[in-house]
GUDREN-165629 format. One record per residue (C-alpha): x, y, z; residue in three letters. Coordinates in Angstrom, 3 decimals, always signed. Example, Ala and Ser with C-alpha at 12.3 -4.5 7.8 and 13.67 -1.06 7.14 Angstrom:
+12.300/-4.500/+7.800/ALA
+13.670/-1.060/+7.140/SER
//
This chain:
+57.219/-92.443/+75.208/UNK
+53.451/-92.089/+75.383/UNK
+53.910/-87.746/+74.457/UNK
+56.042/-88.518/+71.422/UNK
+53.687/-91.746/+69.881/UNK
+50.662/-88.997/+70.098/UNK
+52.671/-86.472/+68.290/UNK
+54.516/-88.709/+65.586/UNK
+50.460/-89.791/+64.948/UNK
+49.042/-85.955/+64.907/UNK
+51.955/-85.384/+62.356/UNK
+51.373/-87.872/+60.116/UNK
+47.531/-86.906/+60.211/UNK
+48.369/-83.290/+59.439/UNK
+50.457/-84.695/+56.647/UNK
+47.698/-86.830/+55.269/UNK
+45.022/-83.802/+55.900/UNK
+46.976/-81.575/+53.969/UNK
+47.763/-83.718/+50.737/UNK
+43.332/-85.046/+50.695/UNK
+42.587/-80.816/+51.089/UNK
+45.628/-80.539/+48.236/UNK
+43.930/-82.672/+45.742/UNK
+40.377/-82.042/+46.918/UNK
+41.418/-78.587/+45.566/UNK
+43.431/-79.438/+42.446/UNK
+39.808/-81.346/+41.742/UNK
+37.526/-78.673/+41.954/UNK
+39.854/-76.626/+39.796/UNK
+39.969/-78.811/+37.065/UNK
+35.941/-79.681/+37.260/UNK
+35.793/-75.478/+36.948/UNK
+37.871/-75.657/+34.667/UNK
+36.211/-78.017/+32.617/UNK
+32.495/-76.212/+32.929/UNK
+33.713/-73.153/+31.695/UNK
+35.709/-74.365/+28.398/UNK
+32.149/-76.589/+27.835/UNK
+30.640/-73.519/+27.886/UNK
+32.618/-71.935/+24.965/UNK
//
């Protein structure tokens, strides 16, 4: 019982590391993005 609450909680961490690095990402790429058509 113990061994699968611990891993049900790791997974949904993962999960919910993985989407805040996702967007963290999308972020910068659109802040780039931005800088360099300013700089047109």
């Amino acid at each position: 019982m113990n061994k699968e609450r611990i891993h049900k909680w790791l997974k949904r961490i993962g999960i919910w590391g993985f989407l805040f690095f996702l967007i963290k990402g999308l972020v910068w790429l659109a802040v780039l993005f931005g800088l360099f058509k300013a700089c047109e």
